[in-house]
C-alpha positions as CSV (number, residue, x, y, z in Angstrom):
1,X,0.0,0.0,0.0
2,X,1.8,3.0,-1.7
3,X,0.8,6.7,0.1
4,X,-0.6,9.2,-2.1
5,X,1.3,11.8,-3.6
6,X,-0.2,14.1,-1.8
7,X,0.1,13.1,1.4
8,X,4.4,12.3,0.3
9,X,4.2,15.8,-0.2
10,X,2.8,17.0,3.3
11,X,4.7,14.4,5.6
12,X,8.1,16.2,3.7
13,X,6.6,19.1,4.3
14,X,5.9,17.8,8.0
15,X,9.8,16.6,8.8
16,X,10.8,19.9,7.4
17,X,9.4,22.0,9.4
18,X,10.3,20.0,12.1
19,X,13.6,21.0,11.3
20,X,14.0,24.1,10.7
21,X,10.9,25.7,13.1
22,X,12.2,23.8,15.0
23,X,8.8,21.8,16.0
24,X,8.4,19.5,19.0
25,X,6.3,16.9,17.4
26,X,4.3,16.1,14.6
27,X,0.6,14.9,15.3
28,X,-1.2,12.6,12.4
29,X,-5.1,12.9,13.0
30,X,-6.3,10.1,11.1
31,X,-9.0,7.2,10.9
32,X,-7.9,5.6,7.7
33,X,-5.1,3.2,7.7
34,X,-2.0,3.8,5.4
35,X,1.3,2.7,4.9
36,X,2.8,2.7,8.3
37,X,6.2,1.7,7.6
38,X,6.6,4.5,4.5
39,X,5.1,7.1,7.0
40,X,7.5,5.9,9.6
41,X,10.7,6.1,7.5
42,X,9.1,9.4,6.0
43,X,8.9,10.9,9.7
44,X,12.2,9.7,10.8
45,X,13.8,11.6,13.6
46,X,10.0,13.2,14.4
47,X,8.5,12.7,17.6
48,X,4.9,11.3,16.5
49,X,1.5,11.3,18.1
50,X,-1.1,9.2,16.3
51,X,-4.6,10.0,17.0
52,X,-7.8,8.5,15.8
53,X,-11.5,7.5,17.3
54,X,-10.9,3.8,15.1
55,X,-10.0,1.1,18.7
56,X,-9.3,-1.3,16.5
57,X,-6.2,1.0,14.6
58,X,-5.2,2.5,17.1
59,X,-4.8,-0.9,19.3
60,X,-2.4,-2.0,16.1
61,X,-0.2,1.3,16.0
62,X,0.3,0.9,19.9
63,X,2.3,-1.9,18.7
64,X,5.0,0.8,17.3
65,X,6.7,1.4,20.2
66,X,8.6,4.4,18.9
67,X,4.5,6.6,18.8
68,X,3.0,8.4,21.3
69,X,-1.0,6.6,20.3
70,X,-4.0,8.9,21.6
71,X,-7.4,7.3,21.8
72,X,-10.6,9.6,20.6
73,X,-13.6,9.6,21.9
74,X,-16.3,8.5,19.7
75,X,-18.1,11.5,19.0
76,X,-19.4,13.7,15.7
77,X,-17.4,16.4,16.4
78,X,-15.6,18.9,13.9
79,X,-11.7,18.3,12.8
80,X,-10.5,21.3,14.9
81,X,-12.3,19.9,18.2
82,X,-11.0,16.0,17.6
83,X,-7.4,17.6,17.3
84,X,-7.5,20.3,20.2
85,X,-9.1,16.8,22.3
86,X,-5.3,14.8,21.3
87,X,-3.8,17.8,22.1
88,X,-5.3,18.8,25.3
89,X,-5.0,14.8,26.3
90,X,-1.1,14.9,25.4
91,X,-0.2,18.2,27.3
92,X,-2.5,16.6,30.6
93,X,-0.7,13.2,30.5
94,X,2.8,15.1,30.3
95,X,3.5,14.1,26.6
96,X,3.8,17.4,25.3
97,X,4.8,20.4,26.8
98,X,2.0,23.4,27.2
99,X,5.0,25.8,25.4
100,X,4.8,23.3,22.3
101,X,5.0,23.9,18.6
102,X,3.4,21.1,16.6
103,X,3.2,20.0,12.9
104,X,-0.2,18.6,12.5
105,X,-1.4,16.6,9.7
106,X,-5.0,15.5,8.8
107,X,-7.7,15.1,7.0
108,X,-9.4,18.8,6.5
109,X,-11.1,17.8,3.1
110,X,-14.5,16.2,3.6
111,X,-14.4,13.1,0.8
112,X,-17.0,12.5,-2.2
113,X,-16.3,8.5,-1.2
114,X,-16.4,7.8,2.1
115,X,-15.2,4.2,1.7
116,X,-11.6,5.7,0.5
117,X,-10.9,8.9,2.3
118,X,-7.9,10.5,2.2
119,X,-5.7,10.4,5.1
120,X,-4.0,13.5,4.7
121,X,-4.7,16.5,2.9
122,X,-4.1,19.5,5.6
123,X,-0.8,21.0,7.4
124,X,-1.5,23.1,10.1
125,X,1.2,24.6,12.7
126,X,0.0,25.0,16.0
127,X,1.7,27.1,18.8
128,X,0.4,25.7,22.3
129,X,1.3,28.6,23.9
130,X,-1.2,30.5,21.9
131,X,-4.2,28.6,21.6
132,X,-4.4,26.3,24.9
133,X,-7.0,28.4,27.2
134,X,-8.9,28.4,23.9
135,X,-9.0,25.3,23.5
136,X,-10.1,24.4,26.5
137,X,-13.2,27.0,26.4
138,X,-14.3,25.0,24.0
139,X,-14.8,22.6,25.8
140,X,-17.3,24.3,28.4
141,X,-19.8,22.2,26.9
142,X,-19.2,19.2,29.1
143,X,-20.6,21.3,32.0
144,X,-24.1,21.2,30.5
145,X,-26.4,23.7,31.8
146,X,-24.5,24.7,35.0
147,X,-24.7,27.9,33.7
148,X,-25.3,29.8,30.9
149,X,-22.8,29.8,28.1
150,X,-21.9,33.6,28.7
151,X,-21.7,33.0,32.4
152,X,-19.1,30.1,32.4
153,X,-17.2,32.0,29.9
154,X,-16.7,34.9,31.7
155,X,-15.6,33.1,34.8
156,X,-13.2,31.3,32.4
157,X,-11.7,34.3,31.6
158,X,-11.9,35.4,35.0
159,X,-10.0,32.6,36.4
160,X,-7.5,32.5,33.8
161,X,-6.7,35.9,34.4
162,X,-5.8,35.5,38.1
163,X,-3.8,32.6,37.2
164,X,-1.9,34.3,34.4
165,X,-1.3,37.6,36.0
166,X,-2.2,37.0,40.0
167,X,-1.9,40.8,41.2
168,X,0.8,43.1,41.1
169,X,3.2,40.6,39.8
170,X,2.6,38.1,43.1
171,X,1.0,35.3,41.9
172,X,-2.4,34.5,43.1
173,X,-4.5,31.5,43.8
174,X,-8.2,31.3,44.5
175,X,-11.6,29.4,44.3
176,X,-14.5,30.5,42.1
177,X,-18.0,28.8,42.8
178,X,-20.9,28.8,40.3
179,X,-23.8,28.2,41.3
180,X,-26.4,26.4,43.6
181,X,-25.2,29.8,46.0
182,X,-27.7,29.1,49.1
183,X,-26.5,25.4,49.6
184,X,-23.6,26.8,49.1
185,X,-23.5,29.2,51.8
186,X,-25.3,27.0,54.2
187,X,-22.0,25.0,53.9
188,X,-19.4,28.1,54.1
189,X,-18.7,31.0,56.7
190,X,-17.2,34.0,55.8
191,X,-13.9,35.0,57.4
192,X,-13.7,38.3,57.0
193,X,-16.6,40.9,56.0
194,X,-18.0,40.5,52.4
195,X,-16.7,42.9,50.0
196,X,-19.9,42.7,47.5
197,X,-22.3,43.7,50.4
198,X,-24.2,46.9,49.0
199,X,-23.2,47.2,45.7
200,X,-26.0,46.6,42.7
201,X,-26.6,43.7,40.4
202,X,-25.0,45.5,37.9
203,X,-22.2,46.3,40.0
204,X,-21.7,42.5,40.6
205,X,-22.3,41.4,37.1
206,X,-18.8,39.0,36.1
207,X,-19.9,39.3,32.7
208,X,-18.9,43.0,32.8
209,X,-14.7,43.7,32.3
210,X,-14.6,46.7,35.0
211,X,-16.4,43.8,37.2
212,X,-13.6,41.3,36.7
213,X,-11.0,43.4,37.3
214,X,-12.3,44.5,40.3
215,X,-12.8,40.8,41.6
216,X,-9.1,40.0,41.1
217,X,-8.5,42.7,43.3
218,X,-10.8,40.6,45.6
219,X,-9.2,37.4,45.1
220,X,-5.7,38.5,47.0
221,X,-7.8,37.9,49.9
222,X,-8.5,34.7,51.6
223,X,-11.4,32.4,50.9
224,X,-13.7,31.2,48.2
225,X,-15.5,33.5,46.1
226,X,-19.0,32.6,45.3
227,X,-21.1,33.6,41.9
228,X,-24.4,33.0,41.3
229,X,-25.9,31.0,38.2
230,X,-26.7,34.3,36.8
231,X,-23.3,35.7,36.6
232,X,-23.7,37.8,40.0
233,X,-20.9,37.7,42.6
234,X,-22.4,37.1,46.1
235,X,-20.0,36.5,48.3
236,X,-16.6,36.1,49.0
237,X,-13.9,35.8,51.8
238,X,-15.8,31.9,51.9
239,X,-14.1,29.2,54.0
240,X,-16.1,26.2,52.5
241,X,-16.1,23.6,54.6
242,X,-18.5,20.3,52.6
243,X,-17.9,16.8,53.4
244,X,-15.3,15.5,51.4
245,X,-16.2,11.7,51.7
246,X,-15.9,10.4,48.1
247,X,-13.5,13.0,46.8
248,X,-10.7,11.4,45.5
249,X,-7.4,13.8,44.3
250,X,-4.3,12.9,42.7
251,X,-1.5,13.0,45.2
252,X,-0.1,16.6,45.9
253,X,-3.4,18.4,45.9
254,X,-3.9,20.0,48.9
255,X,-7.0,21.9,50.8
256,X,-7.9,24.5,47.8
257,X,-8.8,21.6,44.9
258,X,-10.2,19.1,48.1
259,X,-12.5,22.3,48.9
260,X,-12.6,22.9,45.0
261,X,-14.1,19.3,44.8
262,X,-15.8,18.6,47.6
263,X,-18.0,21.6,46.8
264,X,-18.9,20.6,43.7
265,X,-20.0,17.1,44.7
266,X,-21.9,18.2,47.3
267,X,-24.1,20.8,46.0
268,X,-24.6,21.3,42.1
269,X,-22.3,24.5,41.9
270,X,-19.5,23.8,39.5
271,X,-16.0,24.8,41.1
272,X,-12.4,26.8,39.7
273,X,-9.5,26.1,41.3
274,X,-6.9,28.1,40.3
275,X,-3.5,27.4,41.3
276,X,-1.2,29.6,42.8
277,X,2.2,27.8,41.9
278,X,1.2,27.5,38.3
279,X,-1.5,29.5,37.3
280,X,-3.5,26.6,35.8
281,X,-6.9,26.3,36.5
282,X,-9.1,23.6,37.1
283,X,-13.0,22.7,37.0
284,X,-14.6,20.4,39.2
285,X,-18.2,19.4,39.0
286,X,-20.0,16.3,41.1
287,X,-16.3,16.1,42.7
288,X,-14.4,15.1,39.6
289,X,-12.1,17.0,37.8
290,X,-13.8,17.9,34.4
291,X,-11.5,21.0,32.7
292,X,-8.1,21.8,32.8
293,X,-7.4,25.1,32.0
294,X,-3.5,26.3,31.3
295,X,-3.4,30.3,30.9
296,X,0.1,29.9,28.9
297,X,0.6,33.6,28.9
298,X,2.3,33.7,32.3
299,X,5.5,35.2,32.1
300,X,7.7,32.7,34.1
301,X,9.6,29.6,32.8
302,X,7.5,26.6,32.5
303,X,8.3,23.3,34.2
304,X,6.6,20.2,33.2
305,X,2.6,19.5,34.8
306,X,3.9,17.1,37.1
307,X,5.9,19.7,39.2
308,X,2.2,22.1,39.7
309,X,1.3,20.2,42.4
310,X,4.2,19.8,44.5
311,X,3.7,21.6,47.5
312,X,4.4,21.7,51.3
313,X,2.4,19.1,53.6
314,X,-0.7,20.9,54.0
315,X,-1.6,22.4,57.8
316,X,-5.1,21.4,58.7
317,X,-5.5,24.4,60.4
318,X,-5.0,26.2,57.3
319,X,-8.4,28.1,55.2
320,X,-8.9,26.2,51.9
321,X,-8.4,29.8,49.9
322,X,-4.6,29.5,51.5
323,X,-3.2,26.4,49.9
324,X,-3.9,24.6,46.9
């Protein structure tokens, strides 16, 4: 099985660019099966990630031990979104870097015979750096209807903003809770007075810039701050305190994301935990983790995921707004 011309043509194009960008990778974004050993001698010296929905092609290619092999979820989705999904799953699994440049290859054309379709017939370079909090917006859609579209979105930009630029250069780490806002409170106290006390719905509206930037001021101080489903801040200076039986973290999270999670799971708020060490964000709803959000604009030196969650033993005594 001979490759096309045209895809000869794009995998030089690929290993060139590789070269001289340089690139880190180059990603293939496929369902059709071609001539693996061509593409491989093609692609020498290229780190490459294979993606596809196909189980049965990708359980094959795992068989290459020199891939990276990312499984897709089954689902009707456009190109763009099945590529931003391998992506997203290589820079969370520590495959990739968050700074990465990538070569991706795939099949942008839509086919007149969809018994043959061709396996490549698009380039694209992609800068992670640039499009990864993006990406991830996109994916707001797994929340369902925890909030209205324009709501979530602005507290994704609100969130990523304290992580990316915490406050006058310190950086700055925080909980944002959507949502469910009277179960909510009933499981919280406030330590320290609430800073949105007497001010207007309009005055409290996330959706509004001059309102976010005012929050971040807000979110140097300690505790949880707590918007409603309609895009109002309530409260904040929140200690939440739910039960946390059931809430299961990976190891080095400590009492911000275990608040982060436990309120999410017991009430129907969803929950943004962003961290102070790295800026990244992350969404829990019914206690699991659901979004990861990296704002790659932060101006310090990144170090591979697997350092963000190293931190000191956590004090018990400590409020959940003051570790993450």
């Amino acid at each position: 099985m001979s490759l096309p011309s045209q895809t000869v043509a794009l995998l030089q194009a690929a290993r060139d660019l590789v070269k001289s960008l340089p690139a880190d990778a180059v990603l293939l974004l496929t369902e059709t099966s071609v001539d693996w050993d061509e593409l491989t001698r093609m692609l020498t010296g290229c780190k490459l990630f294979v993606a596809a929905e196909n189980p049965a092609l990708t359980k094959t290619l795992r068989e290459r031990d020199e891939w990276t092999v990312i499984d897709l979820d089954p689902e009707q989705v456009p190109t763009q979104e099945r590529m931003n999904s391998a992506l997203l799953k290589a820079v969370s699994e520590n495959q990739l870097q968050p700074g990465a440049h990538i070569v991706a290859l795939y099949n942008g054309i839509a086919s007149s015979d969809a018994d043959a379709p061709e396996p490549v017939d698009s380039l694209s370079i992609i800068h992670l750096g640039e499009h990864l909090e993006r990406m991830t917006a996109q994916d707001l859609r797994v929340l369902g209807d925890a909030a209205p579209i324009d709501v979530l979105r602005a507290v994704v930009d609100l969130a990523t903003e304290i992580g990316r630029e915490g406050r006058e250069g310190q950086p700055v780490g925080t909980v944002l809770v959507v949502g469910d806002t009277r179960k909510v409170l009933s499981m919280s106290r406030f330590q320290n007075y609430n800073p949105f006390r007497g001010y207007s719905r309009a005055e409290r509206d996330i959706r509004n810039r001059d309102v976010r930037e005012q929050i971040k001021e807000i979110a140097k101080l300690d505790g949880a701050i707590l918007i409603g489903r309609d895009g109002i801040a309530e409260a904040a200076c929140l200690h939440l305190n739910p039960r946390v039986e059931g809430v299961s973290l990976r190891k080095g999270f400590g009492s911000r994301h275990m608040a982060a999670a436990g309120i999410s799971k017991a009430t129907a708020a969803v929950a943004f935990a962003v961290s102070q060490s790295s800026g990244s964000v992350r969404v829990f709803q019914r206690g699991d983790e659901v979004l990861h959000i990296e704002p790659l604009a932060r101006p310090h030196v990144w170090q591979p995921f697997k350092l963000e969650a190293q931190e000191p033993p956590e004090n018990p005594g400590i409020a959940n707004g003051d570790a993450e």
